[in-house]
C-alpha positions as CSV (number, residue, x, y, z in Angstrom):
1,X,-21.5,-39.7,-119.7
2,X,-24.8,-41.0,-120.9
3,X,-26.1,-40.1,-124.3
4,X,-27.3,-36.3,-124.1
5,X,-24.9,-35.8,-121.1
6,X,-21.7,-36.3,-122.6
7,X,-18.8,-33.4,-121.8
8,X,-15.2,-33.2,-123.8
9,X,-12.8,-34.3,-121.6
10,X,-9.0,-33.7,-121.9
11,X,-5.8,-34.8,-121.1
12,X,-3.4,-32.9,-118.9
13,X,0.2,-33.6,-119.2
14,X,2.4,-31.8,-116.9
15,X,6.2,-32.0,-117.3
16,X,6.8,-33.0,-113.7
17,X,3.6,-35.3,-112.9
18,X,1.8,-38.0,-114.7
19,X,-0.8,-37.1,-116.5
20,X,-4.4,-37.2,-116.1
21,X,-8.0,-36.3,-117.2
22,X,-10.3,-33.5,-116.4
23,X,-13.4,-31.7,-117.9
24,X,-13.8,-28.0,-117.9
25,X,-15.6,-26.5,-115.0
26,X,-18.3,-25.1,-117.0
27,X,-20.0,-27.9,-118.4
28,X,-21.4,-26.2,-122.2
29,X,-24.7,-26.5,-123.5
30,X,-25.1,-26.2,-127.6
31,X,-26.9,-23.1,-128.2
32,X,-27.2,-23.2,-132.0
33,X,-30.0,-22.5,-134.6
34,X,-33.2,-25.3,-135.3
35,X,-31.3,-25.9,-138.9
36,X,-28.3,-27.4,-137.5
37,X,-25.6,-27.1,-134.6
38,X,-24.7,-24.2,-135.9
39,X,-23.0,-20.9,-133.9
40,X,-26.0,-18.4,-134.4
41,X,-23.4,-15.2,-134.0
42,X,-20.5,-16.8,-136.0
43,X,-22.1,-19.3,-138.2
44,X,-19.3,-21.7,-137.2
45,X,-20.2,-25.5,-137.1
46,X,-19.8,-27.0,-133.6
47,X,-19.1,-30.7,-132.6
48,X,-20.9,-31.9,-130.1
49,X,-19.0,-31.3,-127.4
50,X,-19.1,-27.6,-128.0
51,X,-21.1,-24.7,-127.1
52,X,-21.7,-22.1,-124.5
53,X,-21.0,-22.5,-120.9
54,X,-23.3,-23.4,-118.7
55,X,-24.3,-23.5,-114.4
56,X,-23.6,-27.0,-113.0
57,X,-26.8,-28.6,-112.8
58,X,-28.9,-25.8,-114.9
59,X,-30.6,-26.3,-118.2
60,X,-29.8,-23.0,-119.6
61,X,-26.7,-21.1,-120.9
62,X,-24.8,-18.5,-118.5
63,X,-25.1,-16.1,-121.8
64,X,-29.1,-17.2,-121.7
65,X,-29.1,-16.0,-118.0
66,X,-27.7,-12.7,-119.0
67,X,-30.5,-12.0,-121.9
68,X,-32.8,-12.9,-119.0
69,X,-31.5,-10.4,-117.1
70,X,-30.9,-7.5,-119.8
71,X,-34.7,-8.0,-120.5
72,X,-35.9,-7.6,-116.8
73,X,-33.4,-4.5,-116.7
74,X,-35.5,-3.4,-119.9
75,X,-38.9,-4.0,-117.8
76,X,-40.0,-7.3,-119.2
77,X,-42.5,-9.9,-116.6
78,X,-40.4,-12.7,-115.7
79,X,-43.4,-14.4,-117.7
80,X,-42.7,-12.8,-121.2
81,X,-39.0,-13.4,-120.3
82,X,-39.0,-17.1,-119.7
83,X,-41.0,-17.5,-122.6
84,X,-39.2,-16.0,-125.0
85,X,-36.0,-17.7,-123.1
86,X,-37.2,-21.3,-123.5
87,X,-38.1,-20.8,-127.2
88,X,-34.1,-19.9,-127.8
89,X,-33.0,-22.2,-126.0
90,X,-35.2,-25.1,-128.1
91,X,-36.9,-25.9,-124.7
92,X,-40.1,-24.9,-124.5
93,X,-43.1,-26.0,-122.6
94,X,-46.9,-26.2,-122.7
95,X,-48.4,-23.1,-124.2
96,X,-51.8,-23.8,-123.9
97,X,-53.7,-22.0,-121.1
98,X,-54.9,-24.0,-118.0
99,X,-57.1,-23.7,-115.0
100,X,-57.4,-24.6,-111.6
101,X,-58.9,-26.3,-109.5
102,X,-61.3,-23.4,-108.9
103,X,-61.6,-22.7,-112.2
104,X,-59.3,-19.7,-112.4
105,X,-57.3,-19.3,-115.2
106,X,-53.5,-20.3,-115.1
107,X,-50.7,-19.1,-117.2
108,X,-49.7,-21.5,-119.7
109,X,-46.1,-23.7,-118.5
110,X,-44.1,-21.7,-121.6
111,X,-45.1,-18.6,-119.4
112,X,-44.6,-19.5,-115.9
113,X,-42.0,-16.7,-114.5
114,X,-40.4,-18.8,-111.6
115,X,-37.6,-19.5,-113.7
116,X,-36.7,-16.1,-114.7
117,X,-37.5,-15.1,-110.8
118,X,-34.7,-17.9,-109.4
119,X,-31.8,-16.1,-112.2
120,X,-32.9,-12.8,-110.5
121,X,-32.3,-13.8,-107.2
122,X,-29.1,-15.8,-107.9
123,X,-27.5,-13.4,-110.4
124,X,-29.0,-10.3,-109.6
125,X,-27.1,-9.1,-106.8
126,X,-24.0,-10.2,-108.7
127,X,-24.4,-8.2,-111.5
128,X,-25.1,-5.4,-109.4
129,X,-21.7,-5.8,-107.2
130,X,-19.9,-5.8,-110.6
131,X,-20.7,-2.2,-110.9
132,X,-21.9,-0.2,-107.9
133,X,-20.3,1.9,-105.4
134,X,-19.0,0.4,-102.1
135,X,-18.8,3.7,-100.7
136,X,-20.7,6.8,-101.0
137,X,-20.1,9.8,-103.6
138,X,-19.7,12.9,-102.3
139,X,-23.4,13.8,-103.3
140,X,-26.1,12.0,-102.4
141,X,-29.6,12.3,-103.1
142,X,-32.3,11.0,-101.2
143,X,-35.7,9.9,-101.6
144,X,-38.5,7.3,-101.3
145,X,-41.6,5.9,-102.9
146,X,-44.7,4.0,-101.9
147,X,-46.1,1.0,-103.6
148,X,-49.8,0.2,-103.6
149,X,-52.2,-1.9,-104.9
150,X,-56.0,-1.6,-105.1
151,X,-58.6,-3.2,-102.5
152,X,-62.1,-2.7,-102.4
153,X,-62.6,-0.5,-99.6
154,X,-59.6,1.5,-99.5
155,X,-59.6,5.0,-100.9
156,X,-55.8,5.0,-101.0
157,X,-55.0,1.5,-101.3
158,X,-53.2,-0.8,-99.3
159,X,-49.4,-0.4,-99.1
160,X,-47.5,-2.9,-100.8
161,X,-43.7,-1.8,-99.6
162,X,-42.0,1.2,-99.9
163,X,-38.4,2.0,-102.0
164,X,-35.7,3.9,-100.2
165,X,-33.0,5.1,-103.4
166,X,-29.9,7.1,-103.6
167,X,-28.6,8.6,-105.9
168,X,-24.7,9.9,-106.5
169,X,-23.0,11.8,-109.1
170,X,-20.0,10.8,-111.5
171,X,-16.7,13.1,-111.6
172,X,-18.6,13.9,-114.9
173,X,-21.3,15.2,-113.2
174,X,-24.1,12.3,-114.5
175,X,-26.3,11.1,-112.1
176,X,-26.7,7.4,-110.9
177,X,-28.4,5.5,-108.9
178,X,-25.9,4.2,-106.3
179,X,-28.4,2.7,-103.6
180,X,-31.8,1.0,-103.4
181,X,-33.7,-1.3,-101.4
182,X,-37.4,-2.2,-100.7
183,X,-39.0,-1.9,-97.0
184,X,-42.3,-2.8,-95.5
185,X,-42.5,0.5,-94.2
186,X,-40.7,3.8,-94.3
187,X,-39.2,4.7,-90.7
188,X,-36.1,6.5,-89.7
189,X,-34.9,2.8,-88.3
190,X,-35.3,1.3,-92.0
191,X,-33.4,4.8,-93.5
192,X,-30.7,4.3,-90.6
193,X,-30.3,0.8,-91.7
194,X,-29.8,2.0,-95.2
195,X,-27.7,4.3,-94.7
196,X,-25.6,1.9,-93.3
197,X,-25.0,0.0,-96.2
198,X,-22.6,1.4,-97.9
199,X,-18.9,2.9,-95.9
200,X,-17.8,6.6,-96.1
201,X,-19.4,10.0,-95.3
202,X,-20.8,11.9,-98.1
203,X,-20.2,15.8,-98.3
204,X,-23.7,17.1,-99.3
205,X,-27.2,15.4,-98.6
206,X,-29.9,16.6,-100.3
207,X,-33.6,15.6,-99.3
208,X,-37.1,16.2,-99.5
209,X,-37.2,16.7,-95.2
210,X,-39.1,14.4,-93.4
211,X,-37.4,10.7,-92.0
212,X,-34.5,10.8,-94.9
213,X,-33.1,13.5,-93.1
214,X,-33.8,12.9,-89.8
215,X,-31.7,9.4,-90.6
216,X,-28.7,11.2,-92.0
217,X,-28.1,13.1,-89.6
218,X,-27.7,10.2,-86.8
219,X,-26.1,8.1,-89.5
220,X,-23.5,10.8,-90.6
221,X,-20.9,11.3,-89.9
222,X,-19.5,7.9,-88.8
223,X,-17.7,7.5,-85.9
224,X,-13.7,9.1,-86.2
225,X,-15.1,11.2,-89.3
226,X,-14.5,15.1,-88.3
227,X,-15.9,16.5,-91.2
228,X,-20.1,16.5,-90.7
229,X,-21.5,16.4,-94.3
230,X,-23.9,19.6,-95.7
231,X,-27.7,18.4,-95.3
232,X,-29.8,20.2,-97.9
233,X,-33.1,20.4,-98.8
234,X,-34.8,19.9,-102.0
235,X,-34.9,23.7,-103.9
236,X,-38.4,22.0,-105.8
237,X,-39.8,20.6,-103.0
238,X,-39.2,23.6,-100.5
239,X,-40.8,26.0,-103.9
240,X,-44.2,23.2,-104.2
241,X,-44.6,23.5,-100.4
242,X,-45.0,27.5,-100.8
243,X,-46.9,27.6,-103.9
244,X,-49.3,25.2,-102.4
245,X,-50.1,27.1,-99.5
246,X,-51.0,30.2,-101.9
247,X,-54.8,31.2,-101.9
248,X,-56.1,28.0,-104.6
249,X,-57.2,30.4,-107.3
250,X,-54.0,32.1,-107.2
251,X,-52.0,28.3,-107.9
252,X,-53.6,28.2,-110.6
253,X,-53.3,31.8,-112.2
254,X,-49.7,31.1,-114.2
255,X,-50.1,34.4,-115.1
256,X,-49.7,35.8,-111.4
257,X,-46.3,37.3,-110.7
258,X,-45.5,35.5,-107.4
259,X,-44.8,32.4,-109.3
260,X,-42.3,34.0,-110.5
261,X,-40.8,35.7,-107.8
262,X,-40.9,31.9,-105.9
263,X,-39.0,30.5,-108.7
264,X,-35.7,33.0,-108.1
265,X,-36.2,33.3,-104.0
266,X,-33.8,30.8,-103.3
267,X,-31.2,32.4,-105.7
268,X,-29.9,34.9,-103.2
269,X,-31.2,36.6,-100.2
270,X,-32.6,39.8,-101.6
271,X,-34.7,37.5,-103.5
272,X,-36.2,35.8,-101.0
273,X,-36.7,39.0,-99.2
274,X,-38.9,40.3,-101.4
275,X,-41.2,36.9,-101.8
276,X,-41.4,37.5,-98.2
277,X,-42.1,41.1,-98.4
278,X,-44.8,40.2,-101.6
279,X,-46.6,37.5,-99.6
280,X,-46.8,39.7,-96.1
281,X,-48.0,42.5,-98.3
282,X,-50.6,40.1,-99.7
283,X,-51.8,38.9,-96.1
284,X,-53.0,42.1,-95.0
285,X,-56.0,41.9,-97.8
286,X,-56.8,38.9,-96.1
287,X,-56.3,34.8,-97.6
288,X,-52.7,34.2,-97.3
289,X,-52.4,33.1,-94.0
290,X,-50.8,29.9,-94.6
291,X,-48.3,31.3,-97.2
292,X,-47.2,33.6,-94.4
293,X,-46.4,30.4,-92.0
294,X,-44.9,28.3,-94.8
295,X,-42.5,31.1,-95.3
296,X,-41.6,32.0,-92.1
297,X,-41.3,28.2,-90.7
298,X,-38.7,27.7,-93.5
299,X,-37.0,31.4,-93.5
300,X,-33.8,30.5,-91.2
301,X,-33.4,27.5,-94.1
302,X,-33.7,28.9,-96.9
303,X,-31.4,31.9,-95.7
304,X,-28.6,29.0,-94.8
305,X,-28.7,27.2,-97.4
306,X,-28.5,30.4,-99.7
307,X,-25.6,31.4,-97.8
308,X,-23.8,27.8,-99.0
309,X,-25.1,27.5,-101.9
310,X,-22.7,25.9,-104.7
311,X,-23.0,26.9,-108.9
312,X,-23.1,23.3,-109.6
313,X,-25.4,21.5,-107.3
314,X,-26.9,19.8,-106.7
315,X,-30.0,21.5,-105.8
316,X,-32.7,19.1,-105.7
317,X,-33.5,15.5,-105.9
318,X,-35.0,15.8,-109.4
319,X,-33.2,12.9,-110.8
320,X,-34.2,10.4,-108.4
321,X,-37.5,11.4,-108.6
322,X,-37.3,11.4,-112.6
323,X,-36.1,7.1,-111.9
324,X,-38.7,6.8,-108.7
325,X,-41.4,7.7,-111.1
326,X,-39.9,5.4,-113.9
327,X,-40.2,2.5,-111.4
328,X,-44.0,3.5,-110.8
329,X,-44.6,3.2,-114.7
330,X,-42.5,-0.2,-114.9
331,X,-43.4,-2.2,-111.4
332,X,-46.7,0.1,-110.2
333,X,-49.2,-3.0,-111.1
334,X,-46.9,-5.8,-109.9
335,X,-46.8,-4.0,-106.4
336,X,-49.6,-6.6,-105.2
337,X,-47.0,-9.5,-105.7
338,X,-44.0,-8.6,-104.9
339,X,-43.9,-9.8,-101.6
340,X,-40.8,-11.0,-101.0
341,X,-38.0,-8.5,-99.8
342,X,-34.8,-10.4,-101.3
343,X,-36.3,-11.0,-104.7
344,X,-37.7,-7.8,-105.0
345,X,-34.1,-6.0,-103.9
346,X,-32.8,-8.0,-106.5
347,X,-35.4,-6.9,-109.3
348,X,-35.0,-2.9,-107.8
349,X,-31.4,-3.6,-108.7
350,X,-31.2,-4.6,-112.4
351,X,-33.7,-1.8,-113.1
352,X,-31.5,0.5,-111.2
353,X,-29.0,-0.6,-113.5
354,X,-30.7,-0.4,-116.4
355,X,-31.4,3.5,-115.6
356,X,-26.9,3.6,-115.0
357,X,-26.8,2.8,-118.3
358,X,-24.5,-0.5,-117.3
359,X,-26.5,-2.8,-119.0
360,X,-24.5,-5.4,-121.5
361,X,-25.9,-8.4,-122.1
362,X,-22.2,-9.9,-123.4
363,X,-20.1,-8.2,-120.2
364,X,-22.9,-9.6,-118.5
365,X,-22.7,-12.8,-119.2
366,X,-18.5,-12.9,-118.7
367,X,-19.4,-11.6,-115.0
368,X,-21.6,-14.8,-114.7
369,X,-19.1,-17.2,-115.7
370,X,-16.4,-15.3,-113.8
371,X,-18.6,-16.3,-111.1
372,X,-19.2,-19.4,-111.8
373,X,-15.7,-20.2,-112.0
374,X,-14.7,-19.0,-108.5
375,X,-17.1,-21.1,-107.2
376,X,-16.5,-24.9,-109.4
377,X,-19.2,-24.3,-112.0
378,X,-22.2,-24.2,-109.1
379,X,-24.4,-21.7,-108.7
380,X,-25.9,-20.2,-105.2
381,X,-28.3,-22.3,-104.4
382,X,-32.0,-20.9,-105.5
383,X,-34.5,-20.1,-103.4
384,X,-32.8,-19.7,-100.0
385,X,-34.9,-16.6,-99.1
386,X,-38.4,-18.2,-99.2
387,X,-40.8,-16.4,-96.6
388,X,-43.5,-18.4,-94.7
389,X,-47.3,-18.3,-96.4
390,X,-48.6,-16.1,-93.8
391,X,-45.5,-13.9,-93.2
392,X,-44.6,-11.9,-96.2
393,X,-40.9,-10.2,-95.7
394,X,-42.3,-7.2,-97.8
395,X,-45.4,-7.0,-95.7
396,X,-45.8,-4.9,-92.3
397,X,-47.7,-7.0,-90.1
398,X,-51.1,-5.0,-89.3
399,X,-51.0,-3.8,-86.0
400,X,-52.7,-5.9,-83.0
401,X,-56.4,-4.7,-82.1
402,X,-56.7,-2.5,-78.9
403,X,-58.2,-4.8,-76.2
């Protein structure tokens, strides 16, 4: 090859062929410290042949990939990432900070995150495969979460997608998320399609009400599956809805016995008996009118699923809404540009990863080459899911004027 671009090649002799010569798959890029080509894990001196494997055609090292990746996991902007990325690997770019043609600022080229975003897409949904379920556990929780960014005008802001998740339970009891995708809007079509995804009927659903469950019950159970799986829902959610339909000084009394007595009523049924006895005792003074509807609307529930209620759980979708409200702290003020859907599934993913615990920057990197391999060195090609200027994937389009 030409200086620069010059690989080991070797000889293969086989005992019933002639021979012949071939270069590894993996072409290898020298990853070594600014002193010297030196190893900078095993302080080994390598020729110049040697070093780590690399993509066909890419710059950077598969293991560089992976860092990439471990740091987006962590909740790093592809920005900080390929910055940090192209000063280890020795090829860094401009760092000063430039404008347009408008006179906006521009990040600086060291900063510019579109390399970072291509190793998301590619190797995203790879990583992800290497360690998440293809069918569903025998618990699922459901839930989603909007996404919005500011505009001037709009009280609430203007939605920017919303996440659907799922999330299933180890035979050690630890939750995970097993399921999670990004949708312009949140309809029982979009939960149906999600659903979907994965094969199998779980055994118990639980859910905050609304479209989730509507879904899984016209998902579940599949075609040939006799057993229909126990739809649940949420034990916190069902408790906020009553609490916040108590008279407003009375929320906010902690001191007040009902609180109490709504904490326990979905324990057994003489416990919910006498919420419902407490709050229709309360009504007759006057105030508690909606209480009394909130209770009644949801006593044939609450009195089935006390009847089936399991020791272990689950009981309500706490845990996704422990990582739903991690992703709000972590992606909340990149909503705004996050507009395309297959990128921003992939992204979803190595957080959702990240939160599993299955983050490993070295196992990581071995998937990537495993990859690699299967496929003669060449990555999928980048950019393939590119959406038209004015036709966002992750965007609902407004609806048409009334004529």
């Amino acid at each position: 090859g030409q200086p620069g671009r010059r690989r080991q090649r070797w000889w293969c002799r086989p005992g019933s062929g002639g021979r012949h010569r071939f270069a590894e798959v993996l072409p290898r890029i020298v990853d070594v410290t600014v002193s010297g080509r030196v190893c900078e894990e095993c302080t080994t001196r390598l020729e110049p042949w040697e070093g780590q494997p690399a993509p066909r055609l890419y710059g950077f090292t598969a293991k560089q990939v992976a860092k990439a990746l471990v740091l987006v996991a962590g909740g790093a902007s592809y920005r900080a990432t390929a910055a940090l990325i192209r000063r280890d690997a020795g090829r860094e770019l401009g760092t000063a900070a430039r404008t347009d043609r408008a006179g906006r600022p521009l990040a600086a080229p060291n900063q510019h995150g579109q390399l970072v975003s291509d190793w998301v897409e590619v190797f995203g949904p790879v990583i992800w495969a290497s360690y998440a379920p293809t069918s569903w556990p025998a618990a699922v929780l459901l839930d989603e979460d909007e996404f919005r960014f500011c505009r001037p005008g709009a009280a609430r802001g203007v939605l920017a997608f919303v996440v659907l998740a799922a999330v299933g339970y180890t035979r050690q009891g630890v939750p995970f998320v097993a399921a999670i995708e990004a949708v312009p809007r949140c309809t029982v079509p979009a939960w149906q399609a999600f659903l979907s995804r994965l094969d199998g009927t779980p055994e118990l659903i639980v859910t905050d009400g609304g479209l989730a469950r509507r879904a899984a019950g016209r998902v579940w159970p599949l075609p040939g599956e006799p057993q229909t799986p126990e739809l649940r829902r949420c034990e916190w959610h069902l408790a906020r809805n009553i609490t916040e339909s108590l008279p407003r000084d009375v929320q906010h009394d902690s001191d007040d016995p009902i609180h109490h007595l709504i904490a326990r009523a979905q324990y057994s049924p003489s416990a919910w008996q006498v919420l419902h006895d407490e709050i229709d005792s309360r009504a007759d003074a006057g105030g508690y009118l909606a209480a009394v509807k909130v209770v009644s609307a949801n006593d044939t529930l609450v009195r089935s699923q006390i009847a089936t209620r399991a020791l272990q759980g689950p009981h309500s979708t706490g845990p996704l809404e422990q990582f739903l409200h991690h992703l709000d702290a972590t992606i909340g003020d990149r909503a705004a540009r996050l507009t395309n859907k297959t990128r921003t599934d992939a992204l979803l993913k190595l957080l959702a990863a990240q939160r599993n615990g299955w983050v490993n920057e070295t196992a990581w990197a071995e998937r990537i080459r495993e990859h690699l391999l299967a496929r003669r060195g060449r990555a999928p090609d980048q950019r393939q899911h590119t959406d038209p200027a004015a036709e966002p994937s992750l965007r609902a389009p407004l609806p048409r004027p009334a004529i």
